[in-house]
MDTraj code that builds the backbone (N, CA, C; nanometers):
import mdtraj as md
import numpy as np

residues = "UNK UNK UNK UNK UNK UNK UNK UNK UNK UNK UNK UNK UNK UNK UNK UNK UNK UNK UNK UNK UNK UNK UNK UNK UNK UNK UNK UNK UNK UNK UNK UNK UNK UNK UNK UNK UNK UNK UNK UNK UNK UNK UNK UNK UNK UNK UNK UNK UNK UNK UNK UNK UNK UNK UNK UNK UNK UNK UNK UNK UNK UNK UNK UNK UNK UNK UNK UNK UNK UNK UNK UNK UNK UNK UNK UNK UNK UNK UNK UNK UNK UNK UNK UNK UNK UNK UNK UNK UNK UNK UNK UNK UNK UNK UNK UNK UNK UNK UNK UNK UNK UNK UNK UNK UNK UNK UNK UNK UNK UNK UNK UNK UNK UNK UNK UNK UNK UNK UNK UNK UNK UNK UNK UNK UNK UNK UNK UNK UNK UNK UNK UNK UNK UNK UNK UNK UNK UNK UNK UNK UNK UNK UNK UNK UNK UNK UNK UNK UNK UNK UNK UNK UNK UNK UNK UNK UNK UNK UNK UNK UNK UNK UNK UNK UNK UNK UNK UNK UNK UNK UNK UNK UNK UNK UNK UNK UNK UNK UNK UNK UNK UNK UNK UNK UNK UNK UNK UNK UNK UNK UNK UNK UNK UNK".split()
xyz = np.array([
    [10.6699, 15.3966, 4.7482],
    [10.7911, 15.3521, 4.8124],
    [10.8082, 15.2019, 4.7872],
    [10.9284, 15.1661, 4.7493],
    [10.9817, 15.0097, 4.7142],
    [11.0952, 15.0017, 4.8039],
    [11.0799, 14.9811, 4.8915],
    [11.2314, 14.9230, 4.9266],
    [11.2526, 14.8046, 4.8825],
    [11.4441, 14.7961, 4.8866],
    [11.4737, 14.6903, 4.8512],
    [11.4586, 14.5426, 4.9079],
    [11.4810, 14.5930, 5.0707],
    [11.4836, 14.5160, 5.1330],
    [11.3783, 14.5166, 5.2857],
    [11.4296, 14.4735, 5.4104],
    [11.4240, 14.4899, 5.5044],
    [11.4616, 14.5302, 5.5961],
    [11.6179, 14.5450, 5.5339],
    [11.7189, 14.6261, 5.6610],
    [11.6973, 14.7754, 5.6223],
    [11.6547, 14.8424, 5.4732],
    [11.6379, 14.9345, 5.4139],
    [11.5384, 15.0269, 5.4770],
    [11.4118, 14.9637, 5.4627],
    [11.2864, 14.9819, 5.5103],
    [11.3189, 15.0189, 5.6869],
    [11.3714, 14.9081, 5.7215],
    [11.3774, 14.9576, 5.8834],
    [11.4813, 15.0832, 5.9429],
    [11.5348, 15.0911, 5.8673],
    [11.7056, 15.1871, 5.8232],
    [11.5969, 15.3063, 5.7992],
    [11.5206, 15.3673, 5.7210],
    [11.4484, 15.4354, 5.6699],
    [11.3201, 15.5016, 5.7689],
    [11.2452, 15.3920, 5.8421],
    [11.1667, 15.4018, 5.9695],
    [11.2661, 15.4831, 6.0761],
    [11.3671, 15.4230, 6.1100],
    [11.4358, 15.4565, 6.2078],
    [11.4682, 15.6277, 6.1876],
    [11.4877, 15.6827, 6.0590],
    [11.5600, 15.8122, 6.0480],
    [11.3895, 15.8738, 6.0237],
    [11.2620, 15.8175, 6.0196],
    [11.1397, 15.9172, 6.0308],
    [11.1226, 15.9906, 6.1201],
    [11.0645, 16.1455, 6.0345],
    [11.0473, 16.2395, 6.1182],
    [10.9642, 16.3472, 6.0834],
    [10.8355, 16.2188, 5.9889],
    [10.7364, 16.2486, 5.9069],
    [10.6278, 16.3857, 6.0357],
    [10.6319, 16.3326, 6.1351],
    [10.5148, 16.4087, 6.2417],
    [10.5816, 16.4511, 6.3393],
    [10.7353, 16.4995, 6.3408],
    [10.7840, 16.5817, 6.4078],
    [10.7305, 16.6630, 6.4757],
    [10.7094, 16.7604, 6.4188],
    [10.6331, 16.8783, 6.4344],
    [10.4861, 16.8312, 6.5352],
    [10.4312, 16.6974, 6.5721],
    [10.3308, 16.6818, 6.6078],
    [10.3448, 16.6470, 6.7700],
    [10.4673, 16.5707, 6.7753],
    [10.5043, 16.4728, 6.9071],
    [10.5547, 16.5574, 6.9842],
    [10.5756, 16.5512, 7.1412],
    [10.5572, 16.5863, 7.2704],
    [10.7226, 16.5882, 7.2695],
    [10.8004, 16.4625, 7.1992],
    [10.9576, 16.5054, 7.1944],
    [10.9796, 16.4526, 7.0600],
    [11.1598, 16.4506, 7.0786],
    [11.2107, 16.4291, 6.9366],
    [11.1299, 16.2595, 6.9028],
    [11.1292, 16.2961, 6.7744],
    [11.0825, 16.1078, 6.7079],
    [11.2084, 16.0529, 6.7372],
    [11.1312, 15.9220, 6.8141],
    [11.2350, 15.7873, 6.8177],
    [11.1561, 15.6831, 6.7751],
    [11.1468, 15.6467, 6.6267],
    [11.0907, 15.5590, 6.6109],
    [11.1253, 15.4346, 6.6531],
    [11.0317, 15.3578, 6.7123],
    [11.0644, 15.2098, 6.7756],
    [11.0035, 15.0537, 6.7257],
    [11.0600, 15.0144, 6.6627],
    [11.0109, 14.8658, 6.5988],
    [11.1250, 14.7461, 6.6138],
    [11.0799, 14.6428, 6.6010],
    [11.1815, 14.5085, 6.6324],
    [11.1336, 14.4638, 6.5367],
    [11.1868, 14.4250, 6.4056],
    [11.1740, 14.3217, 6.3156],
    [11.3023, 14.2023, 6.2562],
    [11.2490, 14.1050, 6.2109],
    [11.3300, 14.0327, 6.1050],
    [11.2479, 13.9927, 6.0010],
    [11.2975, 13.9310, 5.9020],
    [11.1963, 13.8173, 5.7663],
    [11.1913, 13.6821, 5.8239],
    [11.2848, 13.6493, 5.9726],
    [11.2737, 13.5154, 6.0356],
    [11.1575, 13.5162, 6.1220],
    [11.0928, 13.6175, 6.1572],
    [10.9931, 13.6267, 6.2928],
    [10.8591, 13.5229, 6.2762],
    [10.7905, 13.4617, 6.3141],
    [10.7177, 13.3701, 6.2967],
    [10.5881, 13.4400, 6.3896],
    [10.6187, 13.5316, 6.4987],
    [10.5178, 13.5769, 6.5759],
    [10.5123, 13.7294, 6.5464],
    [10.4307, 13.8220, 6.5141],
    [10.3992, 13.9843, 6.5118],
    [10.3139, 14.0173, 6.6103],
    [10.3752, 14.1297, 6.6866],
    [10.2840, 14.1903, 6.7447],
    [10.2644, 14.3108, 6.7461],
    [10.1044, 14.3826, 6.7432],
    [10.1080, 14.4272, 6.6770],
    [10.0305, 14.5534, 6.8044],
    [10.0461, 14.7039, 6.8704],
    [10.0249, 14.7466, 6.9804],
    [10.0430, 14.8899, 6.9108],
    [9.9440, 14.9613, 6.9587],
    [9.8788, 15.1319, 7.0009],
    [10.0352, 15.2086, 6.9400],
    [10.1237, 15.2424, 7.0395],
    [10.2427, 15.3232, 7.0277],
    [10.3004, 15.3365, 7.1417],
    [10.4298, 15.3521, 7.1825],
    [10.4912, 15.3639, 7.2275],
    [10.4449, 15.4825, 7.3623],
    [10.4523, 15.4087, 7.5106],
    [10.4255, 15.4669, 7.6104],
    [10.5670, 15.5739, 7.6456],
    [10.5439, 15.6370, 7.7268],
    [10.7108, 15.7209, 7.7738],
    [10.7694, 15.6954, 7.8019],
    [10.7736, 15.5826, 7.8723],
    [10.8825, 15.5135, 7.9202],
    [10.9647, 15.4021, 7.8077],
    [10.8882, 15.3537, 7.7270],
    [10.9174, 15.2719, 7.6060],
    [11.0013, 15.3802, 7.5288],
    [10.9462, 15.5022, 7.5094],
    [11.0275, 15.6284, 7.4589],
    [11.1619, 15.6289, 7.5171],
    [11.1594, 15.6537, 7.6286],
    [11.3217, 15.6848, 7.6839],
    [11.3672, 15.5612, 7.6666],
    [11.3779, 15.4671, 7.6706],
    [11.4521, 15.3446, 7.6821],
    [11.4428, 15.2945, 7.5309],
    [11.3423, 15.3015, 7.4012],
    [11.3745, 15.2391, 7.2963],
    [11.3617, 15.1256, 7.2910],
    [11.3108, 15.0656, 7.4303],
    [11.2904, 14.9455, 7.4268],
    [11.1467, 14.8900, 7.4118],
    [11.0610, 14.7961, 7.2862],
    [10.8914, 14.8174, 7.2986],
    [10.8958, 14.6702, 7.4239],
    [10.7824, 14.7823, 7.4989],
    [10.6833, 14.7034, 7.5706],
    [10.8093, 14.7078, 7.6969],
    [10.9115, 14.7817, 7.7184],
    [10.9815, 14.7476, 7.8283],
    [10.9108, 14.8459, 7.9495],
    [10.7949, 14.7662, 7.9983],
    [10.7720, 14.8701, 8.1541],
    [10.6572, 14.7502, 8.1889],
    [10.5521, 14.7496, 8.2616],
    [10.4772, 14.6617, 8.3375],
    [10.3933, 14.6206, 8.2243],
    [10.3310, 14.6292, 8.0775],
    [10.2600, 14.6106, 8.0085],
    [10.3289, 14.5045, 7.9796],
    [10.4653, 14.5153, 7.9194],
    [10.5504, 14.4308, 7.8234],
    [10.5048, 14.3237, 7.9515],
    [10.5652, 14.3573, 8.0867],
    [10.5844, 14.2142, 8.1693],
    [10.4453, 14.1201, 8.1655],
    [10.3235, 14.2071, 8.1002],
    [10.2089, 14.0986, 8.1458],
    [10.1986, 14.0324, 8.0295],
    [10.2389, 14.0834, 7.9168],
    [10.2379, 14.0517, 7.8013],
    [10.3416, 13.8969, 7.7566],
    [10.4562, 13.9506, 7.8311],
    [10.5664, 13.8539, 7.8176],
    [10.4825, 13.7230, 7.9338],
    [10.4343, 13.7477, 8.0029],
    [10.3443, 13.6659, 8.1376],
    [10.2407, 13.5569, 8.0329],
    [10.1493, 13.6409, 7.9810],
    [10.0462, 13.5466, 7.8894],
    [10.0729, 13.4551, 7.7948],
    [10.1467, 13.5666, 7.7248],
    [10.3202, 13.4685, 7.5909],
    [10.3165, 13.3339, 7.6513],
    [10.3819, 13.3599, 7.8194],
    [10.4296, 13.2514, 7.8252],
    [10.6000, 13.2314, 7.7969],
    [10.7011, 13.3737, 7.7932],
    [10.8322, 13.3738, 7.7514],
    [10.8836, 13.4365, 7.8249],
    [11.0142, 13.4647, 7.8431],
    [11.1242, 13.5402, 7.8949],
    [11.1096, 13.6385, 7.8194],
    [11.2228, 13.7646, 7.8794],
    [11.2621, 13.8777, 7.7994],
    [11.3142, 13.8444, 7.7195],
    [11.4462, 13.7386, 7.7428],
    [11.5361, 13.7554, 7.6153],
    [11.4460, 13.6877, 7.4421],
    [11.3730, 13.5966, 7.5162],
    [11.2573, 13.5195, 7.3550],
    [11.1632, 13.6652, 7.3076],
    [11.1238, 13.7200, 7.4072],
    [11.0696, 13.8663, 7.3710],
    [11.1091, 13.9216, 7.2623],
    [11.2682, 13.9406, 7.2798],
    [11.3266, 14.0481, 7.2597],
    [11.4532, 13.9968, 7.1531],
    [11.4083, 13.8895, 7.1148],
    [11.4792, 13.7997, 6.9856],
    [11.4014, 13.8757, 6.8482],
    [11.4703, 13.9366, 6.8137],
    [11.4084, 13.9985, 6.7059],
    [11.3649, 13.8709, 6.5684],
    [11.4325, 13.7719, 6.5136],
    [11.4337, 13.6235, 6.4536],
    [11.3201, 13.5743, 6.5196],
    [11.2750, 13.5562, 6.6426],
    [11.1410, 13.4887, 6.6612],
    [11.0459, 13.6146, 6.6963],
    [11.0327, 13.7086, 6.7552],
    [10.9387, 13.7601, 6.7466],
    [10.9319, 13.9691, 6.7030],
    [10.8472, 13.9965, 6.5953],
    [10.8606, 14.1587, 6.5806],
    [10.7959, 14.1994, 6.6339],
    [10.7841, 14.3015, 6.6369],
    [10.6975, 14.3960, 6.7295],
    [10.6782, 14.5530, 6.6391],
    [10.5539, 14.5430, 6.5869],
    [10.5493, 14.6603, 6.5124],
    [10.4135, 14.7221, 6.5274],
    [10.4259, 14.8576, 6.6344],
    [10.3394, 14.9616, 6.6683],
    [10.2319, 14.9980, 6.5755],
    [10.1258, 15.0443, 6.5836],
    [10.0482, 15.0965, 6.4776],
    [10.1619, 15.2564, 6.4475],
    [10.1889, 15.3096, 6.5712],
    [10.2562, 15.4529, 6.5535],
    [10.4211, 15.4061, 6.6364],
    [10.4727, 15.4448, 6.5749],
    [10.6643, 15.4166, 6.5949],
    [10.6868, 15.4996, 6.7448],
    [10.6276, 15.6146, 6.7663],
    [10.6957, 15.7413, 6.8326],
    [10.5903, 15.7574, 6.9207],
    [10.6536, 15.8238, 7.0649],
    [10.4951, 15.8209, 7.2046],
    [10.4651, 15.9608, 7.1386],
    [10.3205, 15.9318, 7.0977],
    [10.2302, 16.0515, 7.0586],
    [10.2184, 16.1714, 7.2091],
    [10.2320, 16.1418, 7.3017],
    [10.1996, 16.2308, 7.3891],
    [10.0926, 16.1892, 7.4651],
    [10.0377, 16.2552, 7.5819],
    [9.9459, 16.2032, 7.6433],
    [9.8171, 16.3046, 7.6620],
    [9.6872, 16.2429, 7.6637],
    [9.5594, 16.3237, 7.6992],
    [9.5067, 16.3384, 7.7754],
    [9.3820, 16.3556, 7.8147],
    [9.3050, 16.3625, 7.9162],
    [9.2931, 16.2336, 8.0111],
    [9.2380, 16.0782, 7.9042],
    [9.2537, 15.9591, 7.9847],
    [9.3859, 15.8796, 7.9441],
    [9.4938, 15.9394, 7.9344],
    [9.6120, 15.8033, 7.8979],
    [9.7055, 15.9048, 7.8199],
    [9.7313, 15.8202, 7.7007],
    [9.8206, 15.8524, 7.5762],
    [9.7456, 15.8486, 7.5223],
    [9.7661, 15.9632, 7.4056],
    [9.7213, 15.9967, 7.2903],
    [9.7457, 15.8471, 7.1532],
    [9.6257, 15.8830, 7.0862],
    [9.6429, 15.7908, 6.9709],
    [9.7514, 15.7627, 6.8996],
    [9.7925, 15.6703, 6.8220],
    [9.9073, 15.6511, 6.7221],
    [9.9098, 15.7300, 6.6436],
    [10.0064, 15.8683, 6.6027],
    [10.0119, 15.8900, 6.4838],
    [9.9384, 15.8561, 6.3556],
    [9.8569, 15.8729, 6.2337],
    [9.8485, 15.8189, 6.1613],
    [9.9222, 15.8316, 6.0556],
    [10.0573, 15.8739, 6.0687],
    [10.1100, 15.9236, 5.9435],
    [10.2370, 15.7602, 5.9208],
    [10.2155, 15.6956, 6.0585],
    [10.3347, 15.5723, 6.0676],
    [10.2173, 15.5174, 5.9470],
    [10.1163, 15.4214, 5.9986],
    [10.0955, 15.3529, 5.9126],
    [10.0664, 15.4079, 5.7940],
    [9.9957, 15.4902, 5.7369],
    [9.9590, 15.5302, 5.6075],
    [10.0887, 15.4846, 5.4977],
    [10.2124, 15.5527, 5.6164],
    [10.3300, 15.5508, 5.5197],
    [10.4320, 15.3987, 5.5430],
    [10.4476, 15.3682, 5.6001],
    [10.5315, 15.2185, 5.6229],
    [10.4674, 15.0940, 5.6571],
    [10.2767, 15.0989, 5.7307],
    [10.2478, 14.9623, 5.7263],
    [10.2680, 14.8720, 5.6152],
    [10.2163, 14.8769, 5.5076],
    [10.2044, 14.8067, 5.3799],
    [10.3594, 14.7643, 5.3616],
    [10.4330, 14.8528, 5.3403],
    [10.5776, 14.8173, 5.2686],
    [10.6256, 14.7371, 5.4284],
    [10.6127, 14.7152, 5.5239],
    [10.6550, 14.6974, 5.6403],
    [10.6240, 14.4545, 5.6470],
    [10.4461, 14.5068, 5.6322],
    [10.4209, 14.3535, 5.6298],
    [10.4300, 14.2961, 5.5501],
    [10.4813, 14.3323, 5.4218],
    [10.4811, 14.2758, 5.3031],
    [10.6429, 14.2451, 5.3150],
    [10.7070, 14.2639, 5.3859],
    [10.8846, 14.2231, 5.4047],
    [10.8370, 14.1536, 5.5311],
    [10.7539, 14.0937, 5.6190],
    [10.7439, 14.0131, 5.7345],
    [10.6820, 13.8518, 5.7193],
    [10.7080, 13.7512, 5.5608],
    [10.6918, 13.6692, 5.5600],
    [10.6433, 13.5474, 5.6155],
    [10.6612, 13.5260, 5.6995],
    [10.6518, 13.3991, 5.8123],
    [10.6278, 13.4338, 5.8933],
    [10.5521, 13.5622, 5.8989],
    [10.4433, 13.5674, 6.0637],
    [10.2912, 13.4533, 6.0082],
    [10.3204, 13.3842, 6.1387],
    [10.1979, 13.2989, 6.1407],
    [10.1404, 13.2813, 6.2292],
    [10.1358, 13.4098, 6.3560],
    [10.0499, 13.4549, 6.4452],
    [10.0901, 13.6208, 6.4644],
    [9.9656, 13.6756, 6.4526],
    [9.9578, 13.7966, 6.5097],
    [9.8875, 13.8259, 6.6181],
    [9.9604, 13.9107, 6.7177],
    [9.8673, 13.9047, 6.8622],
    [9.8144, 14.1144, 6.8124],
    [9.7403, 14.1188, 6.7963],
    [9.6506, 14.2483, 6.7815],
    [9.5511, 14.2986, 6.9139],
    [9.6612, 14.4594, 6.9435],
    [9.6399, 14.5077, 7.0874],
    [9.6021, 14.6343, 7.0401],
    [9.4789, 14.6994, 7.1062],
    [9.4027, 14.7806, 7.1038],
    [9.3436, 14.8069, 6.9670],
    [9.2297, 14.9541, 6.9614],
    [9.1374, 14.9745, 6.8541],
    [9.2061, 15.0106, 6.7643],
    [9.4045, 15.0743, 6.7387],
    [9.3899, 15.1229, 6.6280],
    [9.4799, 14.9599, 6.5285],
    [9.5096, 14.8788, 6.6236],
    [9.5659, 14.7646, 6.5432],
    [9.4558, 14.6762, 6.4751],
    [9.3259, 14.6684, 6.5395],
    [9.2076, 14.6172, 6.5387],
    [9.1588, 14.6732, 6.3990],
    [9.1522, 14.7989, 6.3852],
    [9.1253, 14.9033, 6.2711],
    [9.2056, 14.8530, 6.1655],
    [9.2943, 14.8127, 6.1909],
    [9.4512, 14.7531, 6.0795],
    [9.4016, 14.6550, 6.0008],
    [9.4188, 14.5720, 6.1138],
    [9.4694, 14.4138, 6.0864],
    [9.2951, 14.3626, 6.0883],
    [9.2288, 14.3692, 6.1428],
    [9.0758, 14.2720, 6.1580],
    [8.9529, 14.4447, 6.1397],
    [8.9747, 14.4751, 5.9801],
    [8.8541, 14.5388, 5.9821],
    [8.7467, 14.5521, 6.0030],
    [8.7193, 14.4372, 6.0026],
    [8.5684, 14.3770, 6.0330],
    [8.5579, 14.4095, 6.1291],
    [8.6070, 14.3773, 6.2929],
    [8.5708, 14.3846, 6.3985],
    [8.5613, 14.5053, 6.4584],
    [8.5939, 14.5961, 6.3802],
    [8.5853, 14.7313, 6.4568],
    [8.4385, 14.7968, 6.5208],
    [8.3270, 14.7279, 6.4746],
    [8.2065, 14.7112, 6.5213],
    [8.1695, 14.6699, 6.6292],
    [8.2547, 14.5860, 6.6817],
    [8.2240, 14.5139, 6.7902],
    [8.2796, 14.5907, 6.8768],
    [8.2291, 14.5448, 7.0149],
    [8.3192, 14.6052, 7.1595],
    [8.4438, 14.4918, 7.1841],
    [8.5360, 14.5513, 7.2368],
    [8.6873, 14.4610, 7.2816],
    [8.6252, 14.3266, 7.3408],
    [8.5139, 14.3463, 7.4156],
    [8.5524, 14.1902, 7.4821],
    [8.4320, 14.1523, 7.4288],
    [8.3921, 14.1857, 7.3265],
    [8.3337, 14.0741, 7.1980],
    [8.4195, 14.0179, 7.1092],
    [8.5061, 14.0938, 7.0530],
    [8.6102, 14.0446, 6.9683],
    [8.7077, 13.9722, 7.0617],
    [8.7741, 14.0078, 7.1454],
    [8.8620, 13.8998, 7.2123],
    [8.7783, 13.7478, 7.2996],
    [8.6297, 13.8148, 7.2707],
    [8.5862, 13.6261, 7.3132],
    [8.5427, 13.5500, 7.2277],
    [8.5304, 13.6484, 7.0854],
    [8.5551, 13.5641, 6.9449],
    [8.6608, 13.5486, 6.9009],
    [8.7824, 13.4813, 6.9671],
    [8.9622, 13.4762, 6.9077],
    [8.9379, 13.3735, 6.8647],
    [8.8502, 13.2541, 6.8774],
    [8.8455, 13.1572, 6.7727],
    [8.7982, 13.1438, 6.6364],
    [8.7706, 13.2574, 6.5981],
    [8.7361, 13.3316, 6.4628],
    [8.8595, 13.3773, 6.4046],
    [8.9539, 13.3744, 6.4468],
    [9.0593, 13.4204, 6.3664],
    [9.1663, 13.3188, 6.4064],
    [9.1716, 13.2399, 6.4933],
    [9.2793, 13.1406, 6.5482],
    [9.3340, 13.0672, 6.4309],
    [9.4325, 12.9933, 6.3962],
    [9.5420, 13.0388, 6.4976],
    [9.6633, 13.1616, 6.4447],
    [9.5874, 13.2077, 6.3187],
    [9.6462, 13.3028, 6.2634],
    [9.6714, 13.4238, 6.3265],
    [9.5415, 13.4904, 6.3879],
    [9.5319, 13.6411, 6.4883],
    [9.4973, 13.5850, 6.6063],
    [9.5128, 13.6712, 6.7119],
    [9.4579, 13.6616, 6.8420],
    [9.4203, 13.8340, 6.8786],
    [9.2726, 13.8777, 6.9128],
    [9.3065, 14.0167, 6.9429],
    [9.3344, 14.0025, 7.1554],
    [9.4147, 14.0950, 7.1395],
    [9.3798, 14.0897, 7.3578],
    [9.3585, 14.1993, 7.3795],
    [9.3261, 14.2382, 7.5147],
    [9.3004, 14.3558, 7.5143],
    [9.4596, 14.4289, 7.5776],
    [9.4529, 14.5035, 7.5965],
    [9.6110, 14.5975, 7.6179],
    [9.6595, 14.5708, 7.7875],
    [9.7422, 14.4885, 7.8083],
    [9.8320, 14.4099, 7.9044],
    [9.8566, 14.5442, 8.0259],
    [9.8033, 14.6466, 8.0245],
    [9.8654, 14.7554, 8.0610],
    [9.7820, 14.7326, 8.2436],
    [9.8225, 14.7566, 8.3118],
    [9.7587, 14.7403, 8.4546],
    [9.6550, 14.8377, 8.4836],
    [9.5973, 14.9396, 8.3952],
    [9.4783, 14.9886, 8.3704],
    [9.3397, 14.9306, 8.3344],
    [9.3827, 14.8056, 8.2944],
    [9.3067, 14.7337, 8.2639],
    [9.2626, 14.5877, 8.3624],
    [9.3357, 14.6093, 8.4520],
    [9.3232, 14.4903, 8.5790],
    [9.1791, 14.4802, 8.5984],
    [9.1046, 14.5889, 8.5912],
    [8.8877, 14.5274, 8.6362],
    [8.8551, 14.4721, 8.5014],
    [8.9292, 14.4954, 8.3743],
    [8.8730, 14.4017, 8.2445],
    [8.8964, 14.2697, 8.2881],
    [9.0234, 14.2459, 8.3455],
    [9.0939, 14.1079, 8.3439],
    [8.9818, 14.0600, 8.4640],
    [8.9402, 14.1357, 8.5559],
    [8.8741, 14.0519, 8.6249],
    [8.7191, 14.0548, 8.6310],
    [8.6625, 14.1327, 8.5387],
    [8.4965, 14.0762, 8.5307],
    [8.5204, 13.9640, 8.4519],
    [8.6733, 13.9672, 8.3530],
    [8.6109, 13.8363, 8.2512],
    [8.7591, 13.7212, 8.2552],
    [8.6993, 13.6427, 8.3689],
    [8.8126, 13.5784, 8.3980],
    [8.8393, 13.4401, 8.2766],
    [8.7409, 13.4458, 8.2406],
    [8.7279, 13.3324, 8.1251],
    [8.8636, 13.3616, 8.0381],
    [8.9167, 13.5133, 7.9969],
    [9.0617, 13.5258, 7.9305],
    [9.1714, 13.4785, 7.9783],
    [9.2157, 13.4082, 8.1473],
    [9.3077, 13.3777, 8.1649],
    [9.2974, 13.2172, 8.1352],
    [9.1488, 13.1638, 8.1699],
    [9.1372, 13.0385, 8.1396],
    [9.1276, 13.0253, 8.0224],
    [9.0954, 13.0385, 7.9391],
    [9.0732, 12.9709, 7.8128],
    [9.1252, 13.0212, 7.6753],
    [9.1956, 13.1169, 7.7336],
    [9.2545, 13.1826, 7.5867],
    [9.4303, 13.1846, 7.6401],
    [9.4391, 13.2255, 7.7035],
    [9.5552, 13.2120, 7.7279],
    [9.6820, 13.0627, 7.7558],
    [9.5875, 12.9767, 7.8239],
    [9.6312, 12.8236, 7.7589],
    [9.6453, 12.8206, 7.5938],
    [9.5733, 12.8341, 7.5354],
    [9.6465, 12.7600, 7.4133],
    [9.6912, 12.8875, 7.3245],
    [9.7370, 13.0266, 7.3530],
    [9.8322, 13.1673, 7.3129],
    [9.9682, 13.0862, 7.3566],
    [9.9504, 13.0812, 7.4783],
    [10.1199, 12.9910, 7.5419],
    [10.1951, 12.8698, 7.4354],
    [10.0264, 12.7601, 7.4342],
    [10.1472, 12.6570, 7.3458],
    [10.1201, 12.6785, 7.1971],
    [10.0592, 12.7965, 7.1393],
    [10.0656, 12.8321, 6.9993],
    [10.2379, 12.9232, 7.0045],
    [10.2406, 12.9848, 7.1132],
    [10.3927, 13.1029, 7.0790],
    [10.4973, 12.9761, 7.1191],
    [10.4617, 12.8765, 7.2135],
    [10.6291, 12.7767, 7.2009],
    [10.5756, 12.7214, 7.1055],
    [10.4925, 12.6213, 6.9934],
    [10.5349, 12.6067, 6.9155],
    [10.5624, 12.6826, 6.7853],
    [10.5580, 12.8229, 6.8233],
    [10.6733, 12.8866, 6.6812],
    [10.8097, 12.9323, 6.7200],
    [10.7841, 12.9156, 6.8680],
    [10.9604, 12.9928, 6.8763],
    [11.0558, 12.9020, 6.9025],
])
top = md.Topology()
chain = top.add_chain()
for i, resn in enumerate(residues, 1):
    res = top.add_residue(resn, chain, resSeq=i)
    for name in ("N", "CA", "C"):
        top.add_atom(name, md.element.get_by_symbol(name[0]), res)
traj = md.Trajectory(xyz[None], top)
């Protein structure tokens, strides 16, 4: 696959319906991009509620997320300063503990042609194991809050966090060291790109 462009590529995502047959409802694939975005982020798949609304990260995750940022909705949700591109486009459905994994049929087929049209990202924030798996191969060895208390190993290019989701409120608080010390300088790394 070559697309031409970026509006092509996303034009093209939008009408996938590669794992139909797999998902819990119809595919709605969901991504926010431009070639202006300076920040990527990069998250699991789409929860149910992100499903019905089409909107990523719109339910209590997005808000802690938008909280750490350090931004409003509307800088969120500026597609020119920041994308937002799922490991899986469409809510896989849910399992025993949560939601089910990302699809793997999104990335196999549109990561590559996807970041290679996203120029001027010069921070990626990388949320959970299958973006981790993506973007920072290496670390997949490690446990989450080894790799997110090594973010100065990848600064100021990546940041991994762990997933903003309020399931995770006893992570945030055995290791309070993430609100102090990583999250100060995530804040004035995202205002100075947006």
């Amino acid at each position: 696959m070559t697309p031409k462009n970026l509006s092509t590529l996303t034009s093209e995502i939008r009408r996938c319906t590669l794992c139909a047959e797999s998902l819990p409802c119809d595919p709605r694939p969901i991504v926010q991009v431009s070639a202006a975005a300076k920040i990527l982020i990069v998250g699991q798949a789409p929860g149910r509620r992100v499903q019905e609304s089409g909107i990523p990260f719109d339910d209590p995750s997005g808000n802690r997320l938008r909280q750490w940022m350090g931004i409003d909705r509307s800088t969120f949700y500026d597609a020119e300063k920041i994308a937002i591109v799922p490991m899986g486009f469409c809510y896989p459905g849910t399992g025993k503990s949560g939601d089910l994994p990302p699809r793997p049929e999104c990335a196999e087929t549109w990561r590559e042609p996807l970041m290679a049209l996203l120029p001027q990202v010069e921070l990626t924030l990388v949320i959970g194991q299958y973006a981790i798996a993506w973007h920072l191969p290496d670390e997949r060895k490690n446990t989450l809050t080894k790799t997110v208390q090594n973010w100065r190993h990848h600064w100021p290019s990546k940041l991994v966090l762990p997933h903003p989701s309020p399931r995770n409120n006893i992570w945030l608080k055995k290791n309070p060291w993430f609100e102090g010390d990583l999250l100060p300088p995530l804040k004035e790394r995202v205002k100075a790109l947006i």
